[in-house]
N, C-alpha and C positions, 0 to 999 in steps of 0.2 A: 648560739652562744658566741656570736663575731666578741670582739674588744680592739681596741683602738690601744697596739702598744706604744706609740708615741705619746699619747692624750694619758698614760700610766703612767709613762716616766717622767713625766714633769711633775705628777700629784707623789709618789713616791719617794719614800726619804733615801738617801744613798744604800746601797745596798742591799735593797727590798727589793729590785726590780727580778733580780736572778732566782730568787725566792718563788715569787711571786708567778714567775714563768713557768717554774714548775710545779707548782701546783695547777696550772693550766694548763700544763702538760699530762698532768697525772689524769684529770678531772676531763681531759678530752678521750684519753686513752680508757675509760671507765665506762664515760658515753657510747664510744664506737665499739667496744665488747658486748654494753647490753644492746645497739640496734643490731648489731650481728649474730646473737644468740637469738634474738626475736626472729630474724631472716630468716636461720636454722629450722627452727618447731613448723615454717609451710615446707619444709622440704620433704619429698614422697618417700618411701622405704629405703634404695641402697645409695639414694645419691644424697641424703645425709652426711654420711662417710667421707664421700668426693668433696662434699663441699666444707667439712668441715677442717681437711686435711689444707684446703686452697683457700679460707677465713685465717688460716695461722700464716699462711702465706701473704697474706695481705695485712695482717697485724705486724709482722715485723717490719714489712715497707714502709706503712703508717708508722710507726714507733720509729723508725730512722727518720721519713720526712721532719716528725715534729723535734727531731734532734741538731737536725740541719741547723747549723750559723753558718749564712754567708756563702761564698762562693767555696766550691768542692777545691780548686785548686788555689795555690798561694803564687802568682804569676813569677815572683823572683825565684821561686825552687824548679823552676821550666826548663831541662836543656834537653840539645840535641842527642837521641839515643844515639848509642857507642856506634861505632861500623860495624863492627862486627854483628849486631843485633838484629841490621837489615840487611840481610843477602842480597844481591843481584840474581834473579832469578837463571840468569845466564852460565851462573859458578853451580848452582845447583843442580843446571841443565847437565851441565859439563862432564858430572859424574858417572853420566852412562844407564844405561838399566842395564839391571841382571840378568842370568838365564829364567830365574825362579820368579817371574812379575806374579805367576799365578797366588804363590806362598802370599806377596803383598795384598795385592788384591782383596783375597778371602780375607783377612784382618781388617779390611775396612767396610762401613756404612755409609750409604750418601744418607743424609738429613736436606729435606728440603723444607723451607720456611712457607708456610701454604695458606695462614689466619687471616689475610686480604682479600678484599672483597673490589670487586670490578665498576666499581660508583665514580670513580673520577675520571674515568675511561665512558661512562655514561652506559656501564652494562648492570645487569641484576647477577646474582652469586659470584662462587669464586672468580680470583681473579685468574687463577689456576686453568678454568675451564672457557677463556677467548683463545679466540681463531689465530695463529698470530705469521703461518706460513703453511702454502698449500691444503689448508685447513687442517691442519696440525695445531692443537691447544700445546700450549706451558707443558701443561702434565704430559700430553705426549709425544712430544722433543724429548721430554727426563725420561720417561719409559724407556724410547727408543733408545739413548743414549746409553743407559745400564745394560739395555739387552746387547747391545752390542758388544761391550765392555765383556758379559758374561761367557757371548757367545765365540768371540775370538778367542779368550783365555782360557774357555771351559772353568771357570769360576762360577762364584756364588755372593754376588755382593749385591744386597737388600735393599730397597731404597723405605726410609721412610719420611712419612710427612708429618709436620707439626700443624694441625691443623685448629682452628679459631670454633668459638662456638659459632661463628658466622657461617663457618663452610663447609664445617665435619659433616653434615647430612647428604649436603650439593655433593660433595667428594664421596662419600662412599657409593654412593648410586653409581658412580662413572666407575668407578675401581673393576667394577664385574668386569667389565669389557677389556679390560687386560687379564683376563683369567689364564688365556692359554700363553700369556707371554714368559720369556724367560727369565722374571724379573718375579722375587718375592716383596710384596709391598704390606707396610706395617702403617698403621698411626696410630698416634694419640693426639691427646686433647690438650693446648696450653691452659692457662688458669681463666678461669670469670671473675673479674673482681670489682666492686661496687664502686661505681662514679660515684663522686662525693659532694655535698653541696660546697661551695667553695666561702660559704659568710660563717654554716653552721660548723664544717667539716665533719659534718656524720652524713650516712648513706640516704640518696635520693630514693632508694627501693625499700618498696613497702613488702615484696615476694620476692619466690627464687623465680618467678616466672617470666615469659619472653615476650610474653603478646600484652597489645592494649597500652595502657600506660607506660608499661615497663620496657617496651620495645627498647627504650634507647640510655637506658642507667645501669647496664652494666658493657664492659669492654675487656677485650683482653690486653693484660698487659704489659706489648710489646715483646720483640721476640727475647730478651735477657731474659722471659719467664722460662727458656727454654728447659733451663738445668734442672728448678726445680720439676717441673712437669713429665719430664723424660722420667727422670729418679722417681718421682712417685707412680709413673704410670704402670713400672716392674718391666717395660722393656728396656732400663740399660741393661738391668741385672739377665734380663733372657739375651740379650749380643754379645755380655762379657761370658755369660755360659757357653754361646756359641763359639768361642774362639776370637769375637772379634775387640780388635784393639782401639782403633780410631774411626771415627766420625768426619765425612765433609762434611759443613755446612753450610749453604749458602742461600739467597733470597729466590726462588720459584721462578719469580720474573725479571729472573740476572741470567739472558741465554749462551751466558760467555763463559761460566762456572762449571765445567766440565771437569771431570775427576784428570788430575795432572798426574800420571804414573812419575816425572820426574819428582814431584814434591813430596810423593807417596813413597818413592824409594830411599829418599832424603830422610824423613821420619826413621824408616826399618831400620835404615842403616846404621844409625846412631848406635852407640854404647845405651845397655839398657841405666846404667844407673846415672848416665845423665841426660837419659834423652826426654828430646822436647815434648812437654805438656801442649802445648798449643802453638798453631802459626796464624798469621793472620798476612791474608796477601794485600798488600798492598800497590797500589800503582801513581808514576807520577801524574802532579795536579794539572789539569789548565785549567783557564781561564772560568772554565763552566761547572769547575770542582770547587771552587773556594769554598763551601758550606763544610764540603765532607769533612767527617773525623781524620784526627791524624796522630799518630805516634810518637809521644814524648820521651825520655828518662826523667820520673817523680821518685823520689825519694831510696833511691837504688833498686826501680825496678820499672820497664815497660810499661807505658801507660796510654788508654785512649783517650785523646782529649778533643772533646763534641764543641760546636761552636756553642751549644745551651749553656757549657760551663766558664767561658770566658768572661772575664768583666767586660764593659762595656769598655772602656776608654781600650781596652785591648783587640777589639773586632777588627777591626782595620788589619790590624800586625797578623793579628791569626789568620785571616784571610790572603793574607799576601804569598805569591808564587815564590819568594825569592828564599822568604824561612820557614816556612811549612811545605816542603817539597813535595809532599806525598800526601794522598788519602785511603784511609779503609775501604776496600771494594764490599767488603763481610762475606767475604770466600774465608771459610775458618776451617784448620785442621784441628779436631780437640781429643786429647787422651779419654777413651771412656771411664777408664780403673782413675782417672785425677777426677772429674767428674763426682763418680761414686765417693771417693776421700773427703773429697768439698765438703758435697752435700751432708755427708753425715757430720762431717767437722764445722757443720754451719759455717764455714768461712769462704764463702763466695762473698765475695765484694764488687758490689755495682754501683754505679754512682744513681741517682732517685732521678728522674727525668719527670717536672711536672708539666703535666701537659692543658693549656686550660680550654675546655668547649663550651660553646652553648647550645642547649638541645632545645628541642620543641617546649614551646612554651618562654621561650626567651630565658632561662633559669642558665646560673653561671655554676658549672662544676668544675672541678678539675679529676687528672685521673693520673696516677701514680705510674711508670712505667722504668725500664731496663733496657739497655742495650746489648744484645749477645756480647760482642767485641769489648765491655766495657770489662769484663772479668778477666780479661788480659795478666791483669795485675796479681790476680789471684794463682797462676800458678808457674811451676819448674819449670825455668830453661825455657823463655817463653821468646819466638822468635817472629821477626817479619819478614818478608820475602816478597821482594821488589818485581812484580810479574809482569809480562808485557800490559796494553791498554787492551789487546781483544779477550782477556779473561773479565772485565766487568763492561756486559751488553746488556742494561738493563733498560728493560721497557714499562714505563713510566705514562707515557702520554702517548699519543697516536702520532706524534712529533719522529719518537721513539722509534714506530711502528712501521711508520713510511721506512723509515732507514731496514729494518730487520725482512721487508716483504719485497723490499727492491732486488735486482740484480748487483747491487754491491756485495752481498753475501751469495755463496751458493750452501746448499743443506747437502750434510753426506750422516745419514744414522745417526740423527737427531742431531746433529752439533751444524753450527752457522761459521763458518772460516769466509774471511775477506776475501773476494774477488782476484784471481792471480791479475785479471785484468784491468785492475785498477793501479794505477802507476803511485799512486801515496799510500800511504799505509793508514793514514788517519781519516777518520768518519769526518764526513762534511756534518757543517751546524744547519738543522732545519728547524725553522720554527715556522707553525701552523697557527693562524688565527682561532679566534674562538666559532668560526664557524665547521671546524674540524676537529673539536674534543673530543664530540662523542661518535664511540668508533661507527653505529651503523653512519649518521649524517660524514663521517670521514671516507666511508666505503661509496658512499651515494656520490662524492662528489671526483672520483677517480674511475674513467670506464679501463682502465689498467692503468699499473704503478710504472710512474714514468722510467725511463732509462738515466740512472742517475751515476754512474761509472765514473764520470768526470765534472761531477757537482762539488762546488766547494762550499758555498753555502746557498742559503734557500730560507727567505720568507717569505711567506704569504698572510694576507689580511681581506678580509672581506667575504663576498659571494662568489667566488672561484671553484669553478670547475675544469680537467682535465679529460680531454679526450683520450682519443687511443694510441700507445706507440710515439708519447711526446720525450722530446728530451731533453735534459736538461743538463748545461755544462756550468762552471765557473760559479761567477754570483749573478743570482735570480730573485730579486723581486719582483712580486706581483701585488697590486695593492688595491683592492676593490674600494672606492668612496662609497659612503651612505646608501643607498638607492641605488647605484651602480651595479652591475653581472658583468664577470668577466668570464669568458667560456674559453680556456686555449683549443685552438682547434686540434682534431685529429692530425700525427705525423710532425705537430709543431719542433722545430728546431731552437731551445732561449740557452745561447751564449752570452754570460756578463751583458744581461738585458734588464732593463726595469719597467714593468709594463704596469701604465698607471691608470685610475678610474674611467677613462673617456678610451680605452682600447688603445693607446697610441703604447709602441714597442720601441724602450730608447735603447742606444747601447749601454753601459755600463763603464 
């Protein structure tokens, strides 16, 4: 049921067009009820329930998408938020902790974001469960880092995961193996929601099922499904029972996201009847940031604004270091009891993020999604807090990787802190060729991670391999030609070198 509204407004007499749209509005929302009731009747005995509760969750996304005109923001209503609204993490530091950190402690939850799957890294399941130091996974760096947390304070703070239908299974199998740890671990499920054909905008899926065809027409959507999912899973309402008050949240494969007792004291501390709903840390941009989200003042209240919602003739401005200073790390502190108010006041407010793929079969869908951080907007006394750059160490790429397995970090109980012996505080830029994406061919081509202490930047292209104990200072290219192998040798010394297809080592 595609239509051509431009090829309508010209046959159209004035005033018919707005009309006209809604009854295509109506007539599509009628569509997509009955292929979703059809979806429902293959559904087995209780997951019925489950899905029918995450169908109305996806009815109102679709019912906002098809309401959308236009761009989410009005660019002339854009200013810079108050000062006041972004802290310097430094004034927050400054406050000191209490005698009582335990009292704070017990009041919070870590949430970790866990629905990613390890395929752009070139691995199978979670992304949760790669090697990523001394073969230590994600997961257990986070383990390690709670237990410690628990076991210094004598506390009791929970970790759980929001896990994808891609990884809940992969993830509970590994979960035993922290049985005897000091660490309680919970999860739920975010939602499944039906890819859509993008001509007809009704659901690609003929079942509720996961094999065969259907492998790849449903997705989860995005971690902004967080609110609803938690609230229907019945564990906020089991953390608010327990006494607890707030939630960290941050992304699984951010190893810089470590629970900040100063940010955490910051919260308690506040007056209860104006204290903060939500923080979001933020840190400043470079040059390698310009995509990230960043924090506006829209319409007298905090706002996140994603490069997706910018007009075009604005991408440039938004990108630029000079007025957008800052980016979202999605290190989020959120109220559980604000949370629960939302959810039942249906008044979370997210902006619709359409995302468009093509699956097997060359077919164009799109898929409706949410940004945790975009609900900013939705609640009380809602604050940012300007944190150093080693709270967001996300690994992304093996690019990533190289830096987090190297001797620039050392590991103490799960948490990665900068090298005292590195004289800059800032991570050198490495970028790895496509012959190092996927992590086993990235492991294959290092017989140890070189000495990088004094690297300032670092790329490499081509058939490159590193022997043992190489090191690398300053800026280093390496640049394999077509048909070319470049092998550094064992013990290699590359100071501001650039060593190019034929083996020849220039300076720099």
């Amino acid at each position: 049921m595609s239509f051509n509204v431009e090829d309508l407004r010209r046959r159209l007499p004035n005033g018919k067009m707005a009309e006209f749209q809604e009854v295509m509005r109506q007539q599509l929302e009628t569509s997509m009820d009955r292929e979703l009731e059809k979806l429902l009747t293959t559904a087995k005995g209780a997951e019925a329930e489950v899905f029918k509760k995450e169908f109305q969750g996806f009815k109102e996304l679709f019912h906002r998408f098809l309401q959308v005109k236009g761009p989410s923001v009005d660019w002339a209503k854009i200013n810079r938020p108050p000062e006041d609204s972004i802290q310097p993490y430094e004034k927050i530091k400054g406050k000191g902790l209490p005698d009582n950190v335990a009292d704070s402690l017990n009041k919070l939850a870590v949430v970790k974001l866990n629905g990613g799957l390890g395929t752009s890294m070139g691995c199978k399941g979670p992304k949760s469960l790669i090697s990523v130091r001394n073969e230590n996974t994600f997961l257990d760096l986070t383990v390690q880092q709670i237990e410690h947390l628990n076991k210094t304070y004598n506390t009791d703070v929970p970790l759980v995961l929001m896990n994808s239908f891609n990884t809940d299974e992969d993830t509970k199998k590994i979960l035993q193996k922290y049985t005897h740890h000091r660490v309680k671990i919970h999860t739920f499920n975010q939602s499944r929601y039906p890819r859509i054909n993008k001509e007809s905008l009704l659901p690609v899926a003929t079942d509720l099922g996961l094999t065969g065809e259907n492998g790849d027409v449903w997705y989860p959507p995005g971690h902004g499904d967080i609110y609803a999912s938690f609230y229907n899973s019945g564990l906020l309402d089991q953390l608010i029972a327990e006494g607890k008050e707030y939630i960290f949240v941050s992304n699984i494969d951010n190893l810089g996201a470590t629970v900040d007792l100063h940010i955490l004291h910051h919260l308690m501390s506040q007056p209860n009847g104006k204290r903060c709903e939500f923080v979001m840390e933020v840190t400043d941009k470079t040059r390698a940031d310009v995509k990230g989200g960043t924090l506006i003042q829209y319409d007298g209240k905090l706002r996140l604004l994603e490069i997706a919602q910018v007009p075009k003739a604005h991408v440039d401005e938004f990108k630029s270091v000079t007025k957008f200073k800052i980016f979202n790390t999605n290190n989020l502190w959120v109220s559980l009891s604000a949370i629960k108010r939302l959810q039942e006041q249906n008044a979370m407010d997210m902006e619709i993020i359409v995302n468009p793929k093509t699956i097997d079969g060359g077919l164009n869908v799109i898929q409706l999604e949410t940004a945790v951080g975009a609900a900013i907007k939705s609640f009380d006394n809602a604050l940012g807090i300007n944190v150093p750059r080693s709270r967001f160490l996300p690994v992304k790429t093996t690019s990533d990787l190289l830096l987090v397995m190297s001797n620039l970090y050392s590991l103490e109980a799960g948490s990665l802190t900068m090298s005292q012996k590195r004289e800059f505080p800032t991570t050198p830029h490495v970028k790895l060729g496509s012959s190092f994406t996927k992590v086993q061919e990235y492991l294959m081509r290092f017989e140890s991670i070189p000495d990088m202490l004094e690297l300032d930047h670092l790329t490499v292209s081509g058939d490159v391999t590193f022997g043992k104990h190489v090191s690398l200072k300053g800026t280093v290219i390496i640049i394999a030609n077509h048909g070319d192998r470049i092998d550094i040798p064992a013990g290699a010394m590359l100071e501001n070198k650039i060593v190019s297809g034929n083996l020849r080592i220039l300076d720099h």
